[in-house]
C-alpha positions in Angstrom: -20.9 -19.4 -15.3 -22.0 -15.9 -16.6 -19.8 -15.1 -19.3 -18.1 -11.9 -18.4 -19.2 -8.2 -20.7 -16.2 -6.3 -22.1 -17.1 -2.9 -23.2 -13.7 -1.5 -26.0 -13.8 2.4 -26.7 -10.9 2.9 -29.2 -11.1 5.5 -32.5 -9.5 3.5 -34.0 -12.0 0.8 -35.8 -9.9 -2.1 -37.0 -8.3 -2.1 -33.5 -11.8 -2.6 -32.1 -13.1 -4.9 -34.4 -9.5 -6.9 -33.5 -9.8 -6.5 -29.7 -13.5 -7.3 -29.9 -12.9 -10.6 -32.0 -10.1 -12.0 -29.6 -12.0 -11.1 -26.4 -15.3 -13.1 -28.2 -12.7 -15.8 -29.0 -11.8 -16.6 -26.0 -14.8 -16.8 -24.0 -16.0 -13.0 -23.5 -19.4 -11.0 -24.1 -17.8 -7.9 -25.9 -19.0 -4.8 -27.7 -17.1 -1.8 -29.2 -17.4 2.2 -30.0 -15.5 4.7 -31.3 -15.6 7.6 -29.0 -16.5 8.4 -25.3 -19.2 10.4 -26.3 -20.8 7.2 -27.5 -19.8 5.0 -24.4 -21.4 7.6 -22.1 -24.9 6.7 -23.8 -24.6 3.2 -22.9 -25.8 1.1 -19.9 -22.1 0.7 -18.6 -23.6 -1.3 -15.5 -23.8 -4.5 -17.7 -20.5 -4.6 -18.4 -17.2 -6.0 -16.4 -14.5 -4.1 -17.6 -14.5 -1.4 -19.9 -10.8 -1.1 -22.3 -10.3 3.0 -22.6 -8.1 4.4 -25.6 -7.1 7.6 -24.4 -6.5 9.8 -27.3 -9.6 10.0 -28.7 -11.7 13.1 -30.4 -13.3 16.0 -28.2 -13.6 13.4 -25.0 -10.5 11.5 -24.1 -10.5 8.5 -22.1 -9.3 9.8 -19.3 -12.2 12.5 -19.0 -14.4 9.2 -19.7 -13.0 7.0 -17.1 -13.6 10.3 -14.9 -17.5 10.4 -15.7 -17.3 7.0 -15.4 -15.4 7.2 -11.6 -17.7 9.7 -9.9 -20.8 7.9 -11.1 -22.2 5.7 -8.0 -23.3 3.4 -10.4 -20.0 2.8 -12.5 -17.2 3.9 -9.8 -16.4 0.2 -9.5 -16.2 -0.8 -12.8 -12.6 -1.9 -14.2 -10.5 0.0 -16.3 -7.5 -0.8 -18.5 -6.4 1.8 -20.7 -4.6 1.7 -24.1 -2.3 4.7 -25.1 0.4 5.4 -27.5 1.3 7.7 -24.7 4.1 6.0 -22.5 5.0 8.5 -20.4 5.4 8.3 -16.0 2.9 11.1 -16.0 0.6 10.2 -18.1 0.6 6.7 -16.9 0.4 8.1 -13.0 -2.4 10.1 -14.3 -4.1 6.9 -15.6 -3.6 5.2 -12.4 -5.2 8.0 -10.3 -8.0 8.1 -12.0 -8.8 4.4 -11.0 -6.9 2.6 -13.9 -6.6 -1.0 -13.3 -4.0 -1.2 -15.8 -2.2 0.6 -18.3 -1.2 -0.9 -21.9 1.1 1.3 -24.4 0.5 0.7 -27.8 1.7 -1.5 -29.9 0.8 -4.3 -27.5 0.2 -8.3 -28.8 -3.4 -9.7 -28.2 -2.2 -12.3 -25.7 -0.2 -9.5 -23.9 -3.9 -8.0 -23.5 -6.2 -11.3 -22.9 -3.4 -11.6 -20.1 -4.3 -8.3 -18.3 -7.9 -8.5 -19.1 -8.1 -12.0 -17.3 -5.8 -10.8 -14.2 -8.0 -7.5 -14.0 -11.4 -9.6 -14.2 -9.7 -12.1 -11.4 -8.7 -9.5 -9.3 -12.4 -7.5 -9.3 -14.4 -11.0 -8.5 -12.0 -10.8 -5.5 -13.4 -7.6 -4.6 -16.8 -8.6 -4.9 -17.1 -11.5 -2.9 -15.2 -10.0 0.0 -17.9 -8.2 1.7 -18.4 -11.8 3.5 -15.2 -12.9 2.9 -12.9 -13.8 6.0 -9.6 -13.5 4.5 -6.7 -15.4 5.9 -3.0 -16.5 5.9 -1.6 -18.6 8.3 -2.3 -16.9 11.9 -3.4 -13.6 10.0 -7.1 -13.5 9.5 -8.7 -10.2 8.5 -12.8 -10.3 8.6 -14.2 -8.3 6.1 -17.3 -7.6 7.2 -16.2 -6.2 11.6 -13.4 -4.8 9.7 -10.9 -6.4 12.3 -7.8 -8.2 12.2 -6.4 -11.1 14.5 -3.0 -12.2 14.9 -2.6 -15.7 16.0 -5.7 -15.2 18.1 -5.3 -11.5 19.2 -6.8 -8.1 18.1 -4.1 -5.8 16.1 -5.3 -2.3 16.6 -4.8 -1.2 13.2 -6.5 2.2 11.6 -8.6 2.6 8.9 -6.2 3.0 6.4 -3.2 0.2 7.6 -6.5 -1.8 7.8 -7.3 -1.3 3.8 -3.6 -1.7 2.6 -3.5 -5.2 4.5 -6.6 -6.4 3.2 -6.0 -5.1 -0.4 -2.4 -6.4 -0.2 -3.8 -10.0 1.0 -6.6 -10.6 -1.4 -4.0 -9.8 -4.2 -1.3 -12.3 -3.0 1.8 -12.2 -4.7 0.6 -9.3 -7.2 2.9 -6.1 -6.9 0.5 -3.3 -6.6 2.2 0.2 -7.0 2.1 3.1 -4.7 -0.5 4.9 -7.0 -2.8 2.2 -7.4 -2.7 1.6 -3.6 -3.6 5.5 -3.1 -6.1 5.2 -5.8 -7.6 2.5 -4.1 -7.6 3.5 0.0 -7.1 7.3 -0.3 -10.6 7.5 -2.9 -10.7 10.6 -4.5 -8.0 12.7 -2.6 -5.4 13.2 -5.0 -3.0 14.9 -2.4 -2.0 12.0 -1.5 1.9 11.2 -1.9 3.9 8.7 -2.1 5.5 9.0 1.1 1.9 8.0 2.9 1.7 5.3 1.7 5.5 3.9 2.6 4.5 5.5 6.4 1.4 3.2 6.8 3.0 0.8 5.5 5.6 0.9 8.0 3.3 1.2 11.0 1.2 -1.3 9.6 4.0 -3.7 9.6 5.0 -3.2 12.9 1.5 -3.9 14.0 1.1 -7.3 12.5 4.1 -8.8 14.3 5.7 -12.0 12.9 3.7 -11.9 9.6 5.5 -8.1 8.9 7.9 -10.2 6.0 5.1 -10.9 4.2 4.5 -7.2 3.4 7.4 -7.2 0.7 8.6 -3.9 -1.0 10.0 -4.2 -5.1 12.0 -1.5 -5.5 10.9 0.5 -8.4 7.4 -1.0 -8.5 5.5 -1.1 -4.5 4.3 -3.6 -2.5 2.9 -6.8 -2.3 1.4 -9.7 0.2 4.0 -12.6 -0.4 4.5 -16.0 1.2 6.9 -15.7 4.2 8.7 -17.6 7.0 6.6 -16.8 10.7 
């Protein structure tokens, strides 16, 4: 199996050179710089995942992981982001600009092999499912026609109930939060609250009948695809 590329933009060089051993440690291609201006040279299309300090110099990385968002070539490429910054806004911020994950500083290397492997997991999911049929039980959602079927029948659902089911289901039992499910169906609008999300949720449930428990809310966190009793 191709070992996966992990690109580490930090100012900090001993935390690079740190990150960078661990990642090479433990079964990872990995390469570091220390500032966005020198990421931005690079071929970011050979790489996996990219780990984003985001204080850093005259670019931050969240003005890199925007270059690196509205780039055709790069917009899909995984981003965790390291801050000393632990704010809700700043870590909102993070999420709506396509953040995979957010680590605050001090973290412990197996805290971040941890997220690194769960990000990587959850992006190969991604990529296999443009001829994926994804299914649970009676639920089957075909990736390719874009439908869904409940126990054999049609459910009418829009475009947008239609991407939270299928991004809920191919990340089973992983919480996602409101802002990474608006970052991830609502591309690029940023107008987006809250509150849209909970409403297609809602009608999305109703729509998929007997298989509406598995949609589970955490309070305090969002959603998630979980076993459930049909």
């Amino acid at each position: 199996m191709k070992r996966k590329r992990i690109l580490i933009v930090d100012d900090e060089k001993d935390l690079c050179q740190i990150i960078e051993y661990n990642l090479i440690s433990n079964g990872y291609d990995a390469d570091s710089v220390n500032s966005a201006e020198e990421a931005i040279q690079l071929d970011l299309n050979k790489y996996d995942l990219a780990i984003l300090d985001v204080m850093m110099g005259r670019m931050s990385g969240f003005q890199l992981a925007e270059s690196i968002k509205s780039n055709k070539s790069t917009s899909s490429l995984p981003i965790i982001f390291l801050t000393a910054k632990d704010s809700e806004e700043d870590t909102l911020l993070g999420f709506e600009l396509g953040a995979d994950d957010y680590i605050t500083k001090p973290f412990g290397i197996r805290e971040l092999l941890a997220r690194v492997k769960a990000v990587l997991h959850r992006s190969e999911k991604v990529e296999t499912m443009a001829d994926a049929v994804l299914i649970y039980k009676g639920l089957s959602i075909d990736v390719e026609s874009k439908t869904v079927t409940i126990d054999g029948k049609i459910a009418n659902l829009t475009k947008k109930e239609y991407e939270l089911l299928r991004i809920l289901l191919s990340n089973k039992d992983h919480v996602l939060s409101r802002q990474q499910l608006v970052s991830m169906v609502w591309t690029g609008d940023s107008q987006v609250s809250d509150r849209t999300v909970d409403v297609n949720i809602t009608r999305m449930r109703k729509k998929i009948g007997a298989y509406s428990s598995c949609i589970v809310t955490r309070q305090g966190f969002g959603y998630c695809f979980s076993v459930c009793e049909k």
